[in-house]
N, C-alpha and C positions, 0 to 999 in steps of 0.2 A: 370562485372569485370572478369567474368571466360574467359570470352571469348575474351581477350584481348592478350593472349597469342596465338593465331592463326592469329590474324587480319595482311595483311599484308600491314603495317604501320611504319613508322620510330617511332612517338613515340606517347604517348597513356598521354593524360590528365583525373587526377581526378582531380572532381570539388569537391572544400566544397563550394563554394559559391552560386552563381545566381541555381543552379541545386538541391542544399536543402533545403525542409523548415526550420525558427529558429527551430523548436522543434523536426528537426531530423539530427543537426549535432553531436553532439557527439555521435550518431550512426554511424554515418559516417565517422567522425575519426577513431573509431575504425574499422571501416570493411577495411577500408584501410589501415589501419598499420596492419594487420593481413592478408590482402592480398598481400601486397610487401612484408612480412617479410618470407610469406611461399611459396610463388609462384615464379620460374625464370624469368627474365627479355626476354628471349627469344631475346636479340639483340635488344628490342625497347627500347629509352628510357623512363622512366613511371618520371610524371610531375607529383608535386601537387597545382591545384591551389586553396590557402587558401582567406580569407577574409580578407577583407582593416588591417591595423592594427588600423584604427580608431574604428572600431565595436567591440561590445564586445565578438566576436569569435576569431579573428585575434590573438592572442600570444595565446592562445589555438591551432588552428589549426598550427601554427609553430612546436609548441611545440609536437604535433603527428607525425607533416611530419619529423621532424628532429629525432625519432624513428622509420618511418618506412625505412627513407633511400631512399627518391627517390633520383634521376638524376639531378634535377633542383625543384626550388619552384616557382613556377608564383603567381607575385604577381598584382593585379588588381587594375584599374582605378591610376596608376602611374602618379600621374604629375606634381612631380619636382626631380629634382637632391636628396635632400636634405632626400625626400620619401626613397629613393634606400640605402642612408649611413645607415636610421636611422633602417630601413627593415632587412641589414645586419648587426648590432649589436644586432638585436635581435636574428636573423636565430644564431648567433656567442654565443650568452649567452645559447639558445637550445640545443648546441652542434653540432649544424649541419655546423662548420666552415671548409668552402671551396665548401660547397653546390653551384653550380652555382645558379642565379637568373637570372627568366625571368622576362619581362615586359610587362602588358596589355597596350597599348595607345588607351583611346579611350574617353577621353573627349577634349574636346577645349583647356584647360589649358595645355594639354599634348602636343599639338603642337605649343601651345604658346613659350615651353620652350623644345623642342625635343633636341635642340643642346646643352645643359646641361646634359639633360636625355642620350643621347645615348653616351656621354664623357665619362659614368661610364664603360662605356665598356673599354677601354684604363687602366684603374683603379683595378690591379690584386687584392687590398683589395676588391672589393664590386665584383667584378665576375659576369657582365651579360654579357650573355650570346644570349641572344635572346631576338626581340620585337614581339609583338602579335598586330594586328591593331583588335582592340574591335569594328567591324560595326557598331555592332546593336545598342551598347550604343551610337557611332558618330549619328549616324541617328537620334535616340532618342533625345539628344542633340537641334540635328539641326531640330528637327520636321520633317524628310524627311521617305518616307516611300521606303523600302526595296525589290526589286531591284531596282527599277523605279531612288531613291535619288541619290545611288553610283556615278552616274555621275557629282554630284554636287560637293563633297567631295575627289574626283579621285587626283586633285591636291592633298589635306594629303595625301594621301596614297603614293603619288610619292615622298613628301617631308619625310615622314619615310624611304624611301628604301633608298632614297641617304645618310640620316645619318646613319644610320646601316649602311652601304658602308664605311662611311668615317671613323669609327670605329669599323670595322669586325666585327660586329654582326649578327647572322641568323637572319631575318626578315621575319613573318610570314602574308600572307593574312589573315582576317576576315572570316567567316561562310558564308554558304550561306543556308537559312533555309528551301528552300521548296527544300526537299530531291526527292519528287517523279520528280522535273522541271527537268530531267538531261540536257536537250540542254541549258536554262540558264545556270546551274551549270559549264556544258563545256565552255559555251563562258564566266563565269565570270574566271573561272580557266585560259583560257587564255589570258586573260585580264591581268590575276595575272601574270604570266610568261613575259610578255611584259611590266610590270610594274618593273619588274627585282627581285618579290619577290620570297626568297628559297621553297615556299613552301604554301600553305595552313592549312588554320583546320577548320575540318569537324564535321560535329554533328550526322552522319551517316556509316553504314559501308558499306553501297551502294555506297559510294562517293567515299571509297576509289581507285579503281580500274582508274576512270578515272582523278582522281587527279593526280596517281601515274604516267600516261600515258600523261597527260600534261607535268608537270614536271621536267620527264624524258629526257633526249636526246636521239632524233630518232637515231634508230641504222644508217643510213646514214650519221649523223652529227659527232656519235662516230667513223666513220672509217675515216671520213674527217681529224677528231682530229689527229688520229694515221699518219694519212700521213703525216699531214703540221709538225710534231714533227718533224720525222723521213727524212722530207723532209730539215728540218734546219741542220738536225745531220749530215747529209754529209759532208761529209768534203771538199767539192764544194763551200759551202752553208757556211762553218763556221765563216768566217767574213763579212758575207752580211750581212745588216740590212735590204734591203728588196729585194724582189726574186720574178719572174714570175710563175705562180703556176695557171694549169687550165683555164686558159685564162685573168689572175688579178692578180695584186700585193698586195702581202702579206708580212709582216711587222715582226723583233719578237716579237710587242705587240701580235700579234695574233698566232703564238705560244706559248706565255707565259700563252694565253687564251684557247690553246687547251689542255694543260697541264694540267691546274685549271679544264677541262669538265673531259677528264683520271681518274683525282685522285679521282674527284666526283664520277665519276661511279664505279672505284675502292672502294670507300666507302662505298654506296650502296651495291657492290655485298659482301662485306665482312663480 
């Protein structure tokens, strides 16, 4: 945990679940409410992700996270609507009301009912915020074995980005577990990118760097961005709807799309 305050990372997940044994969470609650409460955020957002509220940890571990004050509370194995309301009246009885929630998806049921699930996004009471596609648990599910499966299940992953899409949710890739594979890891990460996901999560901090480098927009795409803007702003350009630009026609969907890359990177750098 100490070292999470260096890592360059958007944002930094604790786990109380799958990453503790029963007999060493409430240790773990506390180390992490004693580590957000005394430590800076340093610009990344810090996550907590608690245990089902079905388990007899789940309103305990709220109950800590809504003390220490993170960013978001990620809540696991999410798969219905219904999960998300009853989630936020408890996060709201903790005191932690207005806490954004994330979502794990990673069972079958969860994609049974994705366009339920990701409506709560639309829904300023319940505040999600972000989906997390759970692989390992998909795979497990499916008895499919990791990397090799992915290809089986590519379809889910492509039906969560479009609903996070259709209700402005960040939507996050799955792990990818054999940290030392970086060429997989590359070609899964751009896999993710071409899948139209914002982003990965990582179980390493070796990862981090070429995640960040997928990801990212090539600095040649960020200058493309700044031109086709600047190229509509003229005052030549102000009531065309579509223009010759580099040898092809461009559109203002596609400056409304270089704008959305700007701000991103503005973001980032901020």
């Amino acid at each position: 945990m100490a070292k999470t305050g260096q890592l360059a990372c958007d944002s930094v997940i604790f786990d109380l679940e799958d990453a503790v044994a029963p007999d060493a969470k409430s240790g773990a609650r506390a180390a992490i409410v004693e580590h957000l409460k005394s430590t800076e955020a340093n610009g990344r957002e810090r996550v907590i992700r608690v245990n089902s509220l079905s388990s007899e940890w789940g309103r305990g571990d709220i109950a800590a996270a809504a003390e220490a004050g993170p960013d978001a509370i990620l809540l696991p194995k999410v798969e219905t609507a219904a999960m998300l309301t009853e989630a936020r009246r408890v996060v709201d009885d903790a005191g932690a009301t207005g806490t954004p929630l994330w979502a794990m998806i990673e069972t079958p049921l969860a994609f049974v009912n994705i366009g339920d699930i990701a409506r709560c996004g639309s829904d300023s009471a319940i505040r999600l915020d972000c989906m997390v596609a759970g692989t390992n648990d998909i795979a497990k599910e499916m008895s499919l074995p990791l990397p090799e499966g992915r290809a089986t299940i590519i379809h889910w992953l492509a039906s969560l980005v479009i609903h996070a899409r259709a209700f402005d949710i960040d939507v996050l890739d799955g792990v990818y577990n054999d940290f030392r594979d970086t060429d997989g890891f590359a070609a899964e990460c751009g896999e993710g990118v071409l899948l139209g996901f914002d982003g990965k999560t990582l179980i390493h901090p070796g990862q981090i760097e070429p995640a960040n480098t997928a990801f990212s927009p090539s600095s040649a795409a960020i200058e493309e961005a700044r031109t086709i803007v600047s190229f509509f702003d003229q005052p030549e350009n102000a009531d065309k709807g579509v223009v010759s630009f580099n040898g092809r026609m461009i559109e203002r969907l596609h400056a409304e799309a270089a704008r959305k890359l700007l701000a991103k990177v503005e973001v980032s750098c901020s």
